[in-house]
C-alpha positions as a Python dict, from the first residue, in 0.01 Angstrom:
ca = {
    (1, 'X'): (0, 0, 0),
    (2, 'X'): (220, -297, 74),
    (3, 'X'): (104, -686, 59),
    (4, 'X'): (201, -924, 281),
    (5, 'X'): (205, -1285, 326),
    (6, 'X'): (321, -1453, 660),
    (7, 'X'): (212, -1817, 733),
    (8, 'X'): (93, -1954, 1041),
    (9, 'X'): (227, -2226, 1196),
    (10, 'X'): (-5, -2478, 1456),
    (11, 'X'): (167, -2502, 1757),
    (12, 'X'): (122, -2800, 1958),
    (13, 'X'): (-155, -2647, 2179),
    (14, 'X'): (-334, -2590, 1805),
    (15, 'X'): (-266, -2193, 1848),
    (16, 'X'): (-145, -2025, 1518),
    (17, 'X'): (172, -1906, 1570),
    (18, 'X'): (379, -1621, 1347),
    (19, 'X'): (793, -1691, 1288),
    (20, 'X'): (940, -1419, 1479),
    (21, 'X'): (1139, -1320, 1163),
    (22, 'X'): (779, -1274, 1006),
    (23, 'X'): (684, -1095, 1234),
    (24, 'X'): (1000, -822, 1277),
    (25, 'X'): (1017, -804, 845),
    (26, 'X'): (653, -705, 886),
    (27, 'X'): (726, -418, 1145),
    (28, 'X'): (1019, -359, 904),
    (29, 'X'): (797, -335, 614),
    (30, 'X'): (507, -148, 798),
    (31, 'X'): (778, 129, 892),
    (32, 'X'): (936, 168, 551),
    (33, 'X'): (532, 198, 391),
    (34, 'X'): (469, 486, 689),
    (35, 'X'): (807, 706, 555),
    (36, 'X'): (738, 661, 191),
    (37, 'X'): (408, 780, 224),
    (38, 'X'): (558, 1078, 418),
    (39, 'X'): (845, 1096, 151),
    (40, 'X'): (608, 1120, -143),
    (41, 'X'): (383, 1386, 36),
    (42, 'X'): (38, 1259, 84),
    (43, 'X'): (-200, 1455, 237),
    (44, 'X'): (-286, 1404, 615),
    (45, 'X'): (87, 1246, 690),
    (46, 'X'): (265, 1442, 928),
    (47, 'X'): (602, 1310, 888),
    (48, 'X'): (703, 1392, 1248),
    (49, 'X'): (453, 1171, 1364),
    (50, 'X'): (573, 935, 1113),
    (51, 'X'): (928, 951, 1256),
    (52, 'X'): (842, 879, 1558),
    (53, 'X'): (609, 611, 1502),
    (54, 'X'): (837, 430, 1242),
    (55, 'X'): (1069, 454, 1502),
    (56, 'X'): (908, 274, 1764),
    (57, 'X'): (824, -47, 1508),
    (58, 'X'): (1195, -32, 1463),
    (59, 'X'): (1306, -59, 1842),
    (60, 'X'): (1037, -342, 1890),
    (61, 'X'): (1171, -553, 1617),
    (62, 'X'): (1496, -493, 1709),
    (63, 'X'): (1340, -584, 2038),
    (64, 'X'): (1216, -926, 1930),
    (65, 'X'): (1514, -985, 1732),
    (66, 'X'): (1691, -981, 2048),
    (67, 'X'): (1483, -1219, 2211),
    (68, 'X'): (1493, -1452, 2017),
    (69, 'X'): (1890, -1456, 1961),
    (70, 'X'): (1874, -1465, 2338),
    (71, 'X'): (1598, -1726, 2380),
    (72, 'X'): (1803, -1951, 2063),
    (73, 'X'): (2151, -1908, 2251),
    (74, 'X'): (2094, -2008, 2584),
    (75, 'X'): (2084, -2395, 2741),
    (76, 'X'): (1868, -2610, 2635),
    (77, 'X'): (1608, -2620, 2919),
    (78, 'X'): (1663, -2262, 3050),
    (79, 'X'): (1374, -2007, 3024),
    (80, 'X'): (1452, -1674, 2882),
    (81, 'X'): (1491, -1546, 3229),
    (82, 'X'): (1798, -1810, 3250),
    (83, 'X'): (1583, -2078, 3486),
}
């Protein structure tokens, strides 16, 4: 069972918001917990299942990470969809 901490940050509107990097080490970390589990045998993990799913956590934080490298290198002023 893995413990996390990620801290909240008030945005301006007063919604809590998550770093991104937070966010993407937790998927990370989620993933890792899911194979380990599947590496060390316990009952009820299919480790097919686990595959996949790990997989999919993977591709969406690589997701976000791309975002945000996206979002972080363009103009000042432009949206991510370059407006």
């Amino acid at each position: 069972m893995i413990n996390v901490t990620i801290p909240l940050i008030p945005g301006d509107d007063g919604v809590p918001l998550i770093p991104a990097d937070q966010v993407t080490a937790l998927l990370r970390t989620i993933a890792v917990d899911w194979m380990q589990s599947a590496d060390a045998g316990e009952p009820g993990v299919d480790r097919q299942t686990v595959d996949s799913l790990a997989g999919v956590l993977d591709e969406l934080a690589d997701s976000i990470d791309v975002e945000c490298i996206a979002f972080a290198s363009a103009p000042q002023g432009w949206g991510l969809g370059g407006e």
